[in-house]
MARMAR-189577 format. One line per 2 residues: their letters; for each residue x, y, z of C-alpha. Coordinates in pm, 1 decimal, padded with zeros to 6 digits. Example, Ala and Ser with C-alpha at 12.3 -4.5 7.8 and 13.67 -1.06 7.14 Angstrom:
REM residues 2
AS) 01230.0:-00450.0:00780.0 ~ 01367.0:-00106.0:00714.0
***
This chain:
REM residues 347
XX) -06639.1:-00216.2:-00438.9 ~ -06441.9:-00244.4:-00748.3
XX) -06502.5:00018.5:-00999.8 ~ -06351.2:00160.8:-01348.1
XX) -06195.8:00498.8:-01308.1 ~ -06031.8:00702.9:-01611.2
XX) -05742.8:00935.7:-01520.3 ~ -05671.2:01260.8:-01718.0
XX) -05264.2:01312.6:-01750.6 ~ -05081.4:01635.7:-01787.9
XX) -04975.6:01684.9:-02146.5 ~ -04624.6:01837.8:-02003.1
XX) -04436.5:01526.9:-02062.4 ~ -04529.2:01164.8:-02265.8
XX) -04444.9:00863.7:-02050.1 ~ -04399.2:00981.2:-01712.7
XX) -04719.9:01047.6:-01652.2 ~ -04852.1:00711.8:-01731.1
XX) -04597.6:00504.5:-01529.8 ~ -04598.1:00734.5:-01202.1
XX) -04984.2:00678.5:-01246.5 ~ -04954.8:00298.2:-01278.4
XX) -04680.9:00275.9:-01006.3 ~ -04859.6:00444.3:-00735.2
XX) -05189.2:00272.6:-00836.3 ~ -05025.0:-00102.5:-00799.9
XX) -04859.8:00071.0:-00458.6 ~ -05211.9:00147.1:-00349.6
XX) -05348.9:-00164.4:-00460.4 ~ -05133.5:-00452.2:-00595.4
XX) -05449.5:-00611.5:-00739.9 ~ -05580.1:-00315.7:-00982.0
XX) -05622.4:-00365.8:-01344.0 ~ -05560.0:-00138.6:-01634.6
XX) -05758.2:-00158.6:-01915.1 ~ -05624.2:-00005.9:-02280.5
XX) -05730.2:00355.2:-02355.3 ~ -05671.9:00488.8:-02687.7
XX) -05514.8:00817.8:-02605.9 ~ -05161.1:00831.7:-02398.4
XX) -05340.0:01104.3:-02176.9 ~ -05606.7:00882.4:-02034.2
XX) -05543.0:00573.0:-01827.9 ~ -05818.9:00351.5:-01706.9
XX) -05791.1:00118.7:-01481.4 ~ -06049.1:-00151.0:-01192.8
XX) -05995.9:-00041.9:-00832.5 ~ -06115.1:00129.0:-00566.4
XX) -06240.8:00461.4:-00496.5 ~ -06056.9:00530.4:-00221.4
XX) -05760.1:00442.5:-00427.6 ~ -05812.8:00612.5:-00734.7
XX) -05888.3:00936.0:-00501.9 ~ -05540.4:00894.2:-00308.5
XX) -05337.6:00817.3:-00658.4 ~ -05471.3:01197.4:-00803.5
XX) -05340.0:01350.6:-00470.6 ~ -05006.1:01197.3:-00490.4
XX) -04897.6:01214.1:-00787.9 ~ -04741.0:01452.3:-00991.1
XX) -04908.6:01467.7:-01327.5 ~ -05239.6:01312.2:-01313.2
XX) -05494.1:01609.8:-01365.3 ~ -05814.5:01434.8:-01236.1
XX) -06026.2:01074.9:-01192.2 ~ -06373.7:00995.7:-01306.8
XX) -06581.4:00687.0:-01211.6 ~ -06654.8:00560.5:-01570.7
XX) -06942.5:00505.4:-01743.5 ~ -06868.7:00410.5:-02086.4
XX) -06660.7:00453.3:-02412.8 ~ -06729.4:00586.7:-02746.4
XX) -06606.7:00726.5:-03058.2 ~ -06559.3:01106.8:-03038.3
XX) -06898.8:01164.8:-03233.4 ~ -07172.7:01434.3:-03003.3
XX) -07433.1:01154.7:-03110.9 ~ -07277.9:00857.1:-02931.0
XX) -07181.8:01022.9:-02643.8 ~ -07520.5:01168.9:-02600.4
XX) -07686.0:00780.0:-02670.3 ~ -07450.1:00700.9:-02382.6
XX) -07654.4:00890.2:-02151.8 ~ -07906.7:00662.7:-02048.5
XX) -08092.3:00585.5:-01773.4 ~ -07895.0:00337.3:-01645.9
XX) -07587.8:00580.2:-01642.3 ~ -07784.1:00844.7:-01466.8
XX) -07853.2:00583.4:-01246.6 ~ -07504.7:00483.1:-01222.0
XX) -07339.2:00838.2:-01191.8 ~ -07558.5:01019.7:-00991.0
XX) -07690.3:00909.5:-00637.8 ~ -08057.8:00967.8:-00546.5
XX) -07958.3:01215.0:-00252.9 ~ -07804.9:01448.2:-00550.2
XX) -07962.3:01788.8:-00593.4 ~ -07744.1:01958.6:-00803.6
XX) -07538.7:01881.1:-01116.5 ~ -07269.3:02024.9:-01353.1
XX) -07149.6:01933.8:-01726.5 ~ -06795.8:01972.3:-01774.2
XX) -06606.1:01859.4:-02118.8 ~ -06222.6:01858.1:-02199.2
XX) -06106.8:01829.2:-02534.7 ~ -05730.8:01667.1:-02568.0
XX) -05521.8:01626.4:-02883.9 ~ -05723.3:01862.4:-03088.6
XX) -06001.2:01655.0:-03059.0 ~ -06249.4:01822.5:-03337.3
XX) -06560.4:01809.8:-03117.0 ~ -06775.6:02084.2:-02992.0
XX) -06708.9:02093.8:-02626.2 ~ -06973.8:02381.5:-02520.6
XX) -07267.6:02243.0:-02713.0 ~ -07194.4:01911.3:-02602.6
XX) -07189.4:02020.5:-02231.3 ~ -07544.6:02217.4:-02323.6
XX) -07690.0:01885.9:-02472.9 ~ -07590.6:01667.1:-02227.4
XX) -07662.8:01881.0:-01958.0 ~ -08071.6:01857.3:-02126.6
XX) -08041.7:01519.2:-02189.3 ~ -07951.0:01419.8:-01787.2
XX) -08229.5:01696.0:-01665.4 ~ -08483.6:01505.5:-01925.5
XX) -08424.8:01158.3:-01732.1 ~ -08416.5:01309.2:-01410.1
XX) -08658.9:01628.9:-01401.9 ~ -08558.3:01689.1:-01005.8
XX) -08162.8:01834.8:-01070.0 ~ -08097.7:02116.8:-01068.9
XX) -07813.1:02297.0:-01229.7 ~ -07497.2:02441.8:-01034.5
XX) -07154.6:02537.6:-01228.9 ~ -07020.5:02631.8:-00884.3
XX) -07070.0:02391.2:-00650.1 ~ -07228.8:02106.4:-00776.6
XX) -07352.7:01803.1:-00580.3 ~ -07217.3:01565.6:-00910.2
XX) -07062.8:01686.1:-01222.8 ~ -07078.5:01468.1:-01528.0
XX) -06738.4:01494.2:-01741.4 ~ -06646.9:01403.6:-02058.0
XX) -06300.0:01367.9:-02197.9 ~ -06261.9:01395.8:-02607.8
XX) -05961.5:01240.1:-02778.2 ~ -05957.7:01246.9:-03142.0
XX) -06042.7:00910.0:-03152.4 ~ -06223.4:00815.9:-02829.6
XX) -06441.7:00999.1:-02538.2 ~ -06478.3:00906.4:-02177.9
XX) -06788.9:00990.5:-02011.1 ~ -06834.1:00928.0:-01648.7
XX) -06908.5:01167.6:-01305.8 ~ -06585.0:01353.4:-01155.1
XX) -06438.6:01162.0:-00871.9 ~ -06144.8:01320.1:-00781.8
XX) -05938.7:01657.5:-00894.8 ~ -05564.2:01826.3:-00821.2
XX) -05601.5:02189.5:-00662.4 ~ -05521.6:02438.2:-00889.3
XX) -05179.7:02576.9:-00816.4 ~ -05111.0:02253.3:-00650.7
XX) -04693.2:02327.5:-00637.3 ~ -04685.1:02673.1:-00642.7
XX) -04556.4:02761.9:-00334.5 ~ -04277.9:02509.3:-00334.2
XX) -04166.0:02605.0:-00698.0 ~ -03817.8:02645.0:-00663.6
XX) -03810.8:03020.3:-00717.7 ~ -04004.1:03044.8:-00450.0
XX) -03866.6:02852.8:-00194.1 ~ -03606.9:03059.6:00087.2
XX) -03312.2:02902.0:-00071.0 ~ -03261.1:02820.2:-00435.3
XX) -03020.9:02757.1:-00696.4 ~ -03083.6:02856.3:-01098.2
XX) -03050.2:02451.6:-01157.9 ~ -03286.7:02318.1:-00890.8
XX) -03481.3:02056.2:-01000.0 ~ -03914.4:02219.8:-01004.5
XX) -04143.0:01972.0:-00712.3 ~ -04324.7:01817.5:-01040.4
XX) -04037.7:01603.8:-01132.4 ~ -03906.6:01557.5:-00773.5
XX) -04254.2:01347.5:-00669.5 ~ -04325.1:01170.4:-01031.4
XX) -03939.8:01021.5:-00945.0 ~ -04008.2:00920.6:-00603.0
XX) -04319.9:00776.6:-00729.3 ~ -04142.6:00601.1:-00979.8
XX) -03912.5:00430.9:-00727.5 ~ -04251.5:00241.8:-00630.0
XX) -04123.3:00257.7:-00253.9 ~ -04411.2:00096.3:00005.7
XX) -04599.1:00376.9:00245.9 ~ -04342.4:00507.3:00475.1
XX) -03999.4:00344.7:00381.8 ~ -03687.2:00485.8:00340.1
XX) -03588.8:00684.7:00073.8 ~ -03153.5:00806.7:00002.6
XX) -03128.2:01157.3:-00184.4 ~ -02692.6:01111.5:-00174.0
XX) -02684.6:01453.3:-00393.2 ~ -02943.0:01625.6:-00203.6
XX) -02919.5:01961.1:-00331.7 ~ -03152.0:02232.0:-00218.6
XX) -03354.9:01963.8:-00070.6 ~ -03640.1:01957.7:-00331.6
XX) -03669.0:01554.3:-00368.8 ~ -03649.4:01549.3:-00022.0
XX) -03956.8:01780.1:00078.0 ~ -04152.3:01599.7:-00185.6
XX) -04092.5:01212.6:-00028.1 ~ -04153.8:01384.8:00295.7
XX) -04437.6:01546.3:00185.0 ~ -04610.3:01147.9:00090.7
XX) -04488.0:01039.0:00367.2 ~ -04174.6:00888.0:00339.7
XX) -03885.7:00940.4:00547.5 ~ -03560.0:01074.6:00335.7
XX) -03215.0:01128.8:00388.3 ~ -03027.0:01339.7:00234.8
XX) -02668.0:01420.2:00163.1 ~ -02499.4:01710.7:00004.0
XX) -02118.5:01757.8:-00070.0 ~ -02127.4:02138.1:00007.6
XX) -02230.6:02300.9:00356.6 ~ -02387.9:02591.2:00220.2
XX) -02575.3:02416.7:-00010.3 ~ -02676.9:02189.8:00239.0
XX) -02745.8:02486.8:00487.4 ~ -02998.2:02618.6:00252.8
XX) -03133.2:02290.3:00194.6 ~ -03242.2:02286.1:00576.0
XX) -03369.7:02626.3:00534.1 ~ -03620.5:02471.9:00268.4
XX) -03666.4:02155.2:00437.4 ~ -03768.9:02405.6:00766.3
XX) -04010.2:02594.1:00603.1 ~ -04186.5:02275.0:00434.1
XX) -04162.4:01999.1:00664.0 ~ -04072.9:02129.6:00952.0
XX) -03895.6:01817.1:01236.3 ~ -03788.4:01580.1:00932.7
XX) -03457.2:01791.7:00821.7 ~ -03233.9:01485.3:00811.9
XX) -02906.2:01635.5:00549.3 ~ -02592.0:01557.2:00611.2
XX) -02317.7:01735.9:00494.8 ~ -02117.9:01460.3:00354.8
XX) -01956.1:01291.4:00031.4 ~ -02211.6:01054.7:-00156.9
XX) -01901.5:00845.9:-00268.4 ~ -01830.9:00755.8:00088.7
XX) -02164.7:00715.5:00262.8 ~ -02217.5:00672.5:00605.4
XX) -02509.3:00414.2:00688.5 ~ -02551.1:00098.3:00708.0
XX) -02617.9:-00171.8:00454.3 ~ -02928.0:-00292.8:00306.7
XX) -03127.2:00012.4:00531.0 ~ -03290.4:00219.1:00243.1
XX) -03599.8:00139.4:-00001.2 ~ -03455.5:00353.5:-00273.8
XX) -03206.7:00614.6:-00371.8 ~ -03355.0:00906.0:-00553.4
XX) -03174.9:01193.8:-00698.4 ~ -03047.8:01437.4:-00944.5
XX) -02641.4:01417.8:-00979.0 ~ -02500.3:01755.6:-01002.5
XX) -02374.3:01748.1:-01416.4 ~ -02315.6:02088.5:-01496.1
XX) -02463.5:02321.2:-01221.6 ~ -02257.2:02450.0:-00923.4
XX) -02269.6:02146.4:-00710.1 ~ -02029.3:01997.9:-00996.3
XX) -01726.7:01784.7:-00733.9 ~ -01395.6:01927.0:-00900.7
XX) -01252.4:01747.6:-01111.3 ~ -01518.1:01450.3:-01180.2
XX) -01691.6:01350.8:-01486.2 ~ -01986.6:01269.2:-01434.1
XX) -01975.6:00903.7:-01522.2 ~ -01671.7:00879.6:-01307.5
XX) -01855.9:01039.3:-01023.3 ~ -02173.1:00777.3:-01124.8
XX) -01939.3:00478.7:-01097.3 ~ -01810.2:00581.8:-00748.2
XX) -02127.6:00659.0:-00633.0 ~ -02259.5:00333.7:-00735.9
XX) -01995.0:00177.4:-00587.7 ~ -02047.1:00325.4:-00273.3
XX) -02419.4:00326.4:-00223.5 ~ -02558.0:00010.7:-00406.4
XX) -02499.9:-00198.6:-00098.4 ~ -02687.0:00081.4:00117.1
XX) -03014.4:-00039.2:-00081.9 ~ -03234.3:-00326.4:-00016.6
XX) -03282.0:-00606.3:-00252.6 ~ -03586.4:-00485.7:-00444.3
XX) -03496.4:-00171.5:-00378.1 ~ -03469.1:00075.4:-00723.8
XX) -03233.2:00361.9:-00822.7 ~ -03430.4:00671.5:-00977.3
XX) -03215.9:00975.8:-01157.3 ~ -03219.9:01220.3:-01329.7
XX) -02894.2:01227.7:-01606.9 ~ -02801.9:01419.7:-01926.5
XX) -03046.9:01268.1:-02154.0 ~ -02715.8:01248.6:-02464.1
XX) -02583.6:01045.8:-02185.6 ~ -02457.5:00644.6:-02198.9
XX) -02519.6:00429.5:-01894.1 ~ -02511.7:00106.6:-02029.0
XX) -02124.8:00001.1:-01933.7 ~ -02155.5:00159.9:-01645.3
XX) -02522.5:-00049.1:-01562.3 ~ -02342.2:-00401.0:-01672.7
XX) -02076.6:-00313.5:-01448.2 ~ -02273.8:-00274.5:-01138.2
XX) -02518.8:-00567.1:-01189.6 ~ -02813.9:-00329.8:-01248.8
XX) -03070.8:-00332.6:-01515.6 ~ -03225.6:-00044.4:-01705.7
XX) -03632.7:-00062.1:-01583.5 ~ -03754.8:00275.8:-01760.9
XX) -03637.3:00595.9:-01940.7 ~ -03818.4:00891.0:-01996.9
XX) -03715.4:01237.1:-02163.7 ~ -03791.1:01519.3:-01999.9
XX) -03742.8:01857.9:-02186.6 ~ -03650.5:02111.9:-01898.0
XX) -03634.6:02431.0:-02091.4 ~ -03480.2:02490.4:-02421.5
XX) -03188.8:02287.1:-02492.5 ~ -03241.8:02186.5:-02161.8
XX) -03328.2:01806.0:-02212.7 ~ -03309.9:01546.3:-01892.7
XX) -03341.4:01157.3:-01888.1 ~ -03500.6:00999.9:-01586.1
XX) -03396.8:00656.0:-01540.1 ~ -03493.1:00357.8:-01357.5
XX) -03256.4:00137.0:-01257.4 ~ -03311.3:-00188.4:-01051.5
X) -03088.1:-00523.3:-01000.8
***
């Protein structure tokens, strides 16, 4: 059955969140609908829960999913005249012994999120005498989500694990390099490449692997190449330790590829600008422009281009020249004056 969910979004970044969100979700299901949310943290959108469950596990930066119940301004007294019958009805099932209140306030919402958990929590025990409370391992948890202009209120569906990338930061992997791309950003850009449940995904400057082991880590199978060997040996070291039997890197030039055409789903990667994969010699747009050159016909039709660039950087001549068009751009601040652009490029 069809539902409304509302998603919570990391605060880390402001517009990848929402589109990796959106693009698994129509991946998932090609007939949701999203509905307008006032805050750019939540997204709410009419699908299934089965869907909205799997679209909190794969993605990068979507905190948690709630079946919905309703929406109201951020005042205590209309969320608690929201709790009604019907919605206890609604949010918790008869077989339920056990509840929890849990609030999140976002943008400096100026709302009191303890007493409104403690008022809540007596107003869903008045309509239904039977619960009992448990903050540690509740049958159903009610949740509420305060923006300074709007609140959410609905039962917790789905959550990420805490620590959900920790052990494949790239510090902590066996091989890394001080610019390696962190497993956050690797998945929300294959996610962004909207690639369809085990196709084929091209990482031509593979790196220490780390766009790699995420794809193969949703399920996608992902080639990658990488210019230097011992680069590319640690690479397989990584690619051992996290998905071990799917360590397909070749040490190779991404300017002069070596499969056929029309064979992958998308290319996904992070050119080496200024780290110590840099090819000698090789601006990066010049490098760009070969590499396009080389690997364009290696995609599929439909098939999209996702990178990570320089975010000062100009791609437009070099996007008219290959027939492509410019889908999405995000900014990404790295760390310090550390600032990335993550483009989406498709023809």
């Amino acid at each position: 059955m069809r539902e409304k969910f509302f998603f919570l979004l990391s605060g880390e970044y402001e517009t990848i969140p929402p589109s990796e969100l959106k693009s698994v979700l129509r991946l998932l299901d090609p007939n949701v609908r999203f509905h307008e949310a006032c805050s750019s943290r939540i997204v709410i959108a009419e699908t299934l829960e089965l869907v909205a469950r799997e679209a909190v596990r794969r993605t990068a930066y979507t905190k948690l999913c709630g079946r919905l119940a309703g929406r109201v301004e951020t005042r205590s007294e209309a969320i608690l005249d929201l709790i009604d019958g019907k919605v206890i009805e609604r949010l918790i099932p008869l077989t339920t012994s056990t509840i929890a209140v849990r609030g999140r306030r976002i943008m400096s919402a100026a709302i009191d999120r303890l007493a409104l958990e403690r008022e809540t929590g007596k107003r869903v025990l008045e309509l239904r005498p039977s619960l009992k409370v448990d903050l540690e391992n509740p049958d159903t948890t009610i949740l509420f989500i305060s923006s300074p202009m709007e609140t959410v209120v609905g039962s917790l569906v789905e959550s990420k694990p805490k620590h959900f990338f920790h052990d494949r930061l790239a510090g902590r992997r066996p091989f890394s390099l001080p610019s390696a791309m962190q497993p956050d950003l690797s998945r929300a850009m294959i996610n962004l490449a909207g690639v369809r449940l085990g196709g084929l995904i091209l990482d031509p400057f593979a790196g220490t692997g780390g766009i790699m082991i995420e794809g193969t880590l949703l399920g996608y199978r992902v080639y990658g190449i990488e210019l230097k060997r011992w680069i590319a040996e640690g690479a397989l070291r990584n690619l051992r330790h996290y998905a071990p039997g799917e360590e397909s890197i070749i040490v190779g030039d991404a300017r002069k590829p070596m499969f056929r055409e029309k064979v992958f789903d998308a290319i996904v990667t992070d050119p080496p600008y200024g780290r110590s994969t840099t090819v000698p010699d090789e601006s990066i747009i010049a490098l760009l422009d070969k590499f396009l050159e080389s690997c364009l016909s290696l995609l599929r039709n439909e098939g999209r281009i996702v990178m990570a660039l320089p975010a000062e950087m100009g791609l437009e001549a070099l996007i008219n020249k290959h027939g492509l068009r410019l889908k999405e751009s995000h900014i990404v601040r790295v760390h310090g004056s550390l600032v990335r652009r993550v483009v989406v490029l498709g023809r």
